[in-house]
N, C-alpha and C positions, 0 to 999 in steps of 0.2 A: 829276514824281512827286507825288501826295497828302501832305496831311500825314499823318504816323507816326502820329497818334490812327487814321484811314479805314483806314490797309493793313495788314492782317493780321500779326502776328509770326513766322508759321510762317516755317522758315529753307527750305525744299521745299515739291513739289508734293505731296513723301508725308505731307505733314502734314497733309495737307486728308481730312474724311470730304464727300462728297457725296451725294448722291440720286440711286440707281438711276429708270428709267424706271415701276417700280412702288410709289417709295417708299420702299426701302426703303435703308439705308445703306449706304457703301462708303466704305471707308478705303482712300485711295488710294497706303496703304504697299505695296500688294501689287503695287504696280507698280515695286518698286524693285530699280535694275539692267535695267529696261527702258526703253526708248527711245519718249516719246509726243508724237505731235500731236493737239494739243487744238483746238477747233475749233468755235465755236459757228456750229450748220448753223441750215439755213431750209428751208421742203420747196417755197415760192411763189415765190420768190428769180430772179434772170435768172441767177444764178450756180450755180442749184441742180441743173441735171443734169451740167457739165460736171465741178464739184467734188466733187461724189458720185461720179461714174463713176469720176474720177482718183483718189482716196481709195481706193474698192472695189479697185484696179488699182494701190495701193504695199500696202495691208494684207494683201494675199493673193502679194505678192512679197516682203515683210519679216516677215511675222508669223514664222515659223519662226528668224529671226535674233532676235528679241526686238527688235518692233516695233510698238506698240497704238495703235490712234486711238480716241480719246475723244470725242464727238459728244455736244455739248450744247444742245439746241434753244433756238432766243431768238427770241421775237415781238416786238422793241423796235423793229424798221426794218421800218416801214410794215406791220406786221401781216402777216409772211410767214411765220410758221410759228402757222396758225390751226386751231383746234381743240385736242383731247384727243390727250393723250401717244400715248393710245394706236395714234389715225389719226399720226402722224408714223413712229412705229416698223415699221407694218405698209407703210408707202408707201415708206420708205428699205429694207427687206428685201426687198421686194415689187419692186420696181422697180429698184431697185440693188444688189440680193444684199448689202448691208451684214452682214459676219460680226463688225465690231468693236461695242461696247457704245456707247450711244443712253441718255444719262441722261436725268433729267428737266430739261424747262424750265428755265431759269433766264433772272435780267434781267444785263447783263456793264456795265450803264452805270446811274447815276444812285443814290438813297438806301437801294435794295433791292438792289442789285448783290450777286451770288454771291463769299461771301468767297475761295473761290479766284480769279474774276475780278478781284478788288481787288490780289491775289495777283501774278495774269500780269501785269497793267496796268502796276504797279507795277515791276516787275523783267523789263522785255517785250527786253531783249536788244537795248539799245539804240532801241528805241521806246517810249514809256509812254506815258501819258492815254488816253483814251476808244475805246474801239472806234468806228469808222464803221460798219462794215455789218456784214451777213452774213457769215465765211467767212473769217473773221479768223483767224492758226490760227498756235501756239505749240508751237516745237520742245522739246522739254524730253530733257534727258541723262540720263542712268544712275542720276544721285545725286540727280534730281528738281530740279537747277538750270532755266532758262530759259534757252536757248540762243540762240533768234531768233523777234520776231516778225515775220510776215508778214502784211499786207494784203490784201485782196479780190483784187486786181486780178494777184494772185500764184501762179497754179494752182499744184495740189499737185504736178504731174510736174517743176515746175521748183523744186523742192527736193528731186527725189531725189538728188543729190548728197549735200546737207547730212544728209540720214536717214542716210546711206551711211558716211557720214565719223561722226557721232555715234553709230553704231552698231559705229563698227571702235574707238573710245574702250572703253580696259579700266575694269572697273568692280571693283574691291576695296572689298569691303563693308567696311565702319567696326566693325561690331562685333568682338571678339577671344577667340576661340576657347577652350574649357578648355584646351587643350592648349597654350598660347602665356600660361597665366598662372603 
């Protein structure tokens, strides 16, 4: 784990605002009570059609259960997601019918690291430190905890279980109602 000065204080992932693919901001409260894999993609990657295709193939079997994947492109491992946001979006829609959201760029390693990636790293679900590669991807629960990280080498079809199980998890919102004060 980082020292407490580098990792973020937010206690969730819904505490984080990030950058949409356009720039523009997204509070990622409004994912709360739903179930997300996070998942920094690459479009040049050896790993990049298999994890794409598997991704396109849990989002379009869990979305209607309250299932999002969050795709955050990162050009840190050997310059595989090159070019402009806007060639990565049109090549992951385009080629892999991608219907879940495609932020912007971010770096998940080193002094510029994406403060939600300092985030994941930090609290990865029994793994922390550094991303290795591409395609690194973080299950996250209902209440915006971190569930499990998983490695490259880890396709997405072999954690539909784990979505499955994280998504039959009841989620009772923490705020309290007029009518209960």
């Amino acid at each position: 784990m980082g020292s407490s000065a580098s990792v973020p204080e937010q206690s969730s992932v819904h505490d984080f605002i990030v950058k949409d693919n356009t720039g523009k901001d997204v509070n990622l409260s409004i994912y709360k009570g739903k179930v997300l894999l996070i998942v920094n993609v690459a479009s040049k990657c050896g790993f990049t059609n298999s994890n794409y295709t598997q991704l396109t193939d849990l989002y379009r079997k869990y979305k209607d259960r309250g299932f999002e994947i969050l795709a955050f492109p990162c050009n840190q491992f050997l310059q595989q997601e090159p070019g402009p946001i806007e060639d990565t979006v049109q090549f992951v829609c385009e080629r892999f019918k991608a219907e879940y959201p495609i932020f912007a760029k971010v770096k998940v390693n080193g002094s510029n690291t994406e403060p939600l990636y300092k985030y994941l790293k930090a609290n990865g679900g029994g793994l922390t430190g550094s991303i290795k590669w591409n395609f690194t991807k973080f299950l996250i629960g209902k209440k915006g905890e971190v569930i499990h990280r998983f490695g490259v080498m880890v396709e997405p079809s072999a954690i539909e279980a784990d979505i499955e199980k994280a998504l039959e998890e009841p989620y009772e919102n923490q705020e309290i109602s007029q009518d209960k004060i």
